[in-house]
N, C-alpha and C positions, 0 to 999 in steps of 0.2 A: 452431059450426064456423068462423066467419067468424077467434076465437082460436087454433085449433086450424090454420089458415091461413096464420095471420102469425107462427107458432110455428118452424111449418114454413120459411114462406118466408124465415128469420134463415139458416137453416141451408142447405137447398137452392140458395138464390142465391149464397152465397159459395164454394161446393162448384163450380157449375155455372160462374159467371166466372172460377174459379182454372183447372176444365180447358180453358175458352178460352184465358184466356193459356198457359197451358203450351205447346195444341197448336198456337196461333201462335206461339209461339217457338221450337219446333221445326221447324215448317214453315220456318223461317229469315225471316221477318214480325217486325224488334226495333226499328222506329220506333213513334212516341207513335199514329197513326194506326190502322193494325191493331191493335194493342191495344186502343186503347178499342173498334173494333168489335167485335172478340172479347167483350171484358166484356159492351160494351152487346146482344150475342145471348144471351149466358149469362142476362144481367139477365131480357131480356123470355121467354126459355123457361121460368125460370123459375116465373114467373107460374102460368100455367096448371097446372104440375108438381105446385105445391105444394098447389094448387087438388083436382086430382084426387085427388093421394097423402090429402090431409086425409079429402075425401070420403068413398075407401074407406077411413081408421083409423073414422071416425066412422060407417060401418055403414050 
């Protein structure tokens, strides 16, 4: 599982920091600051995301 994880987390985390910045950038948020907060949320949500989604592929 623990592959099945980090397989996932390639995909989901860079999914997940792209709709950060987006929806900071729309919020009208285009300095270097919010942004990386943005990412660095996307980053850590993903964690767990990828965690669970793997969980339930792996039954």
């Amino acid at each position: 599982m623990p592959r099945l994880m980090l397989i996932l987390f390639s995909m989901i985390s860079t999914t997940l920091m792209g709709v950060g910045m987006i929806v900071s950038l729309v919020m009208g948020y285009d300095t270097l600051n919010p942004l990386l907060i943005a990412i660095g949320i996307g980053f850590v949500v993903s964690i767990p995301a990828s965690w669970i989604i793997a969980k339930q592929i792996a039954g």
